[in-house]
C-alpha positions as CSV (number, residue, x, y, z in Angstrom):
1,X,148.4,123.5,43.3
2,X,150.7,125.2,41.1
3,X,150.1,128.8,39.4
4,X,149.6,127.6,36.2
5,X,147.1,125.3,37.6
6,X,144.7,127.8,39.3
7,X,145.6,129.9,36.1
8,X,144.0,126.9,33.8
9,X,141.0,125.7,35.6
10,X,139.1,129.4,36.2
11,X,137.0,130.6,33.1
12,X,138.5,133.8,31.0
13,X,135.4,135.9,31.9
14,X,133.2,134.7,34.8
15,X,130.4,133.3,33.5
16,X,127.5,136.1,34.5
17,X,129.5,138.5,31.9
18,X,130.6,135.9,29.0
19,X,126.8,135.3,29.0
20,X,126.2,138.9,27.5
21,X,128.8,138.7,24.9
22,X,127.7,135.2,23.7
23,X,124.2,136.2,23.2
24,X,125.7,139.1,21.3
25,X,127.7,137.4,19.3
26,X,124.7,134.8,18.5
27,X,122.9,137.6,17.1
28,X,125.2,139.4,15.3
29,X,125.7,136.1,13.3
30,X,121.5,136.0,13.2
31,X,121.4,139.4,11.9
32,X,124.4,138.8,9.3
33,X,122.6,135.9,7.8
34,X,119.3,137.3,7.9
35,X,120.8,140.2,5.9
36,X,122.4,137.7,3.6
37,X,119.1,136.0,3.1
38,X,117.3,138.7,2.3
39,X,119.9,139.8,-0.2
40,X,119.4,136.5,-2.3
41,X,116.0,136.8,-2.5
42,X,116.0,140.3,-4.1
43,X,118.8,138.6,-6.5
44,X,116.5,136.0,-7.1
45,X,113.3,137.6,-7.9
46,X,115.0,140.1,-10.0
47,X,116.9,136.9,-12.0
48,X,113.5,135.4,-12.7
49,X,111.7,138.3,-13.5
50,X,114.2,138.9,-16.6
51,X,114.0,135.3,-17.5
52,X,110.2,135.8,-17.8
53,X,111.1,139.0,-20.2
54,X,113.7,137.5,-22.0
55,X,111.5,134.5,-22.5
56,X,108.6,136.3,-23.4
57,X,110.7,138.7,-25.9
58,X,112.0,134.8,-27.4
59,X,108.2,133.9,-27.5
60,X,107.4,137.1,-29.7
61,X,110.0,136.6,-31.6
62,X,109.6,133.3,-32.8
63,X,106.2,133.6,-33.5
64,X,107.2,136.9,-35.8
65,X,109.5,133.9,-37.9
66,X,106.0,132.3,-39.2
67,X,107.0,128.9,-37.5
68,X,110.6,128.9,-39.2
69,X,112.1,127.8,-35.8
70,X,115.2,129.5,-34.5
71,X,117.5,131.7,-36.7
72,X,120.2,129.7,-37.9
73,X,123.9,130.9,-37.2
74,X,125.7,131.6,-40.6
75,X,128.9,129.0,-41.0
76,X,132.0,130.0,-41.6
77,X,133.2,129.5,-44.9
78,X,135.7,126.5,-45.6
79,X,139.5,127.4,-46.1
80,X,141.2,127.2,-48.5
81,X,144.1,125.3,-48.6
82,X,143.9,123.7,-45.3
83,X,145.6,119.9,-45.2
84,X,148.6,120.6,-47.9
């Protein structure tokens, strides 16, 4: 056998030491994504719980307009003009 062969077949780490640092890394990448997780779901919760306001402030509202349905958005007016 050559060198470069010994070199190629013998692990980069023996095995009883790249044990501990793959476990590590496994939860380091648990521990990221649990973070993550948890990080969302604050987002969320606080993303519906001004959807309920805003939705209960549109519910007041509307039934302070006497049943006149939404407010309507003034138009612009036409110019003058236009197509000559």
């Amino acid at each position: 056998m050559t060198g470069a062969g010994v070199i190629g077949e013998l692990p980069a780490l023996p095995l009883h030491e790249a044990g501990k640092y793959v476990a590590g890394a496994y939860v380091v990448v648990f521990v990221l994504v649990l973070i993550y997780v948890a990080i969302m779901a604050v987002r969320l919760s606080r993303i519906e719980r001004e959807l309920g306001e805003l939705l209960a402030r549109e519910t007041a509202a509307a039934g302070d307009d006497h049943g006149q349905g939404p407010p309507q958005r003034p138009r612009p007016p036409a110019e003058a003009g236009v197509g000559g």
